[in-house]
N, C-alpha and C positions, 0 to 999 in steps of 0.2 A: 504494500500500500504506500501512496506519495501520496504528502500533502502540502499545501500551502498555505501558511496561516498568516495573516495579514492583520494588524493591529489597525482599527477604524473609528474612526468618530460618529458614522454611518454607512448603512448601505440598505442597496436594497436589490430586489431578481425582478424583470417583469417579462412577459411575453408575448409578442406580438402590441407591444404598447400597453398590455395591462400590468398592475404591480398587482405581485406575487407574494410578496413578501418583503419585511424590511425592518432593521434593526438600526437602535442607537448605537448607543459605544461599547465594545466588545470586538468580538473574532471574526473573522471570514475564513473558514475552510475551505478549501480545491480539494477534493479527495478523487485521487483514482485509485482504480482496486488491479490486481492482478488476479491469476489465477489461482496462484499456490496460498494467496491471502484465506484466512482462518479467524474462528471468533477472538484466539487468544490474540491473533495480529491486532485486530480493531481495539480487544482493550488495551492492551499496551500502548497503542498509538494514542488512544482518547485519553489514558488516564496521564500520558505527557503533556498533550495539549491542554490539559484541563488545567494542570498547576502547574504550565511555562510561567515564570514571572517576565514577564513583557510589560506588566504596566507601570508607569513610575509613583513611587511613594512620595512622602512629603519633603524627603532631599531629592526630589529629582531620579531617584536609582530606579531601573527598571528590577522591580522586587517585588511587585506582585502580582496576585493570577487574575485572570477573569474571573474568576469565583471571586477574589476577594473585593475586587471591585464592584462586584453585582454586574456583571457587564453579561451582556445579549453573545447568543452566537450565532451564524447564517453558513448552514450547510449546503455547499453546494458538486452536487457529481462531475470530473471533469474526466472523461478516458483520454484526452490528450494528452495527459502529466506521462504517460506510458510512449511519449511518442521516441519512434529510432529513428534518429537525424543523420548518422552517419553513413551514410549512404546515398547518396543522389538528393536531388533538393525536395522529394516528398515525403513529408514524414509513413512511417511505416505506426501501426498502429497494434503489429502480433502480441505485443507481451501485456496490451492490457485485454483483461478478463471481458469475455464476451456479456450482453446484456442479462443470458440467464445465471450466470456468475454474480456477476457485479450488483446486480439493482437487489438481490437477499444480502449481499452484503454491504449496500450502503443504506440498505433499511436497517440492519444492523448496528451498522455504524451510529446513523439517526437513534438508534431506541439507547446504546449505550453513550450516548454526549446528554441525554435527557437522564439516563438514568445518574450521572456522575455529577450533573450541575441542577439536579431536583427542580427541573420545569422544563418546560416545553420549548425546542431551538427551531428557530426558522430555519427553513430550507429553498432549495429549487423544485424544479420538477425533473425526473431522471429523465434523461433522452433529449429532454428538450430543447429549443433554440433559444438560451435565455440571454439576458444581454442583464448583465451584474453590472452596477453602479455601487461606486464606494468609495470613502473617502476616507485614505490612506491615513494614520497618524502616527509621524515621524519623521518620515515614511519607517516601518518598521515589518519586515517580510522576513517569512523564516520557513525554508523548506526541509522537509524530513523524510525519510525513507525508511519502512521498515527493518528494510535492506541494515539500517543502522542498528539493531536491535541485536545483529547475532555479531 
């Protein structure tokens, strides 16, 4: 699993001109899934994101989580995070997890980021053409792989 977790002052998903969805201040997740991804991958990965300190305290330190801030999260599915670049200028898309794979696992994903920060997180729609608005704070971007776990 890759994610991208983006520190924001706001954001929000809409589609086709409708909003979808949309949060204050908190996270923005990218998750793409692989194939060999697993429930134990998604909690290890959610229970990182959940207590990254990315926000700053009252000196200024980035030293606390979105939990402690009370801060919002917007989940949103990307299978491009999987894209292979090294080879000719179209990305190749094999290593990420086809949609009967991936959408149990990022419903998955969804039900353990709710169960870890005790309320309900916005999201996208899986598959769909969404067009994400947000506004970066920092700018502060931080990608991970679970690939980093072993």
């Amino acid at each position: 699993m890759r994610a991208v977790i983006q520190r924001v002052s706001e954001a929000s998903v809409s589609i086709e001109g409708k909003p979808v969805s949309r949060i204050g201040k908190g996270l923005v997740v990218l998750a793409g899934f692989a194939v060999a991804d697993t429930q134990a991958t998604i909690d290890w990965l959610c229970a990182k994101i959940i207590n990254m300190r990315i926000f700053s305290d009252k000196e200024g330190k980035m030293n606390l989580s979105v939990q402690d801030i009370q801060g919002e999260l917007l989940l949103v599915s990307q299978f491009t995070l999987y894209a292979a670049t090294r080879k000719g200028n179209r990305p190749s898309f094999i290593h990420a997890a086809p949609p009967e794979i991936s959408v149990p696992l990022y419903d998955a994903f969804v039900r353990k980021m709710e169960e870890l920060c005790g309320h309900p997180v916005a999201t996208g729609v899986f598959g769909a053409n969404m067009q994400v608005a947000l506004v970066n704070d920092g700018p502060v971007t931080i990608v991970m792989d679970t690939e980093d776990e072993k």
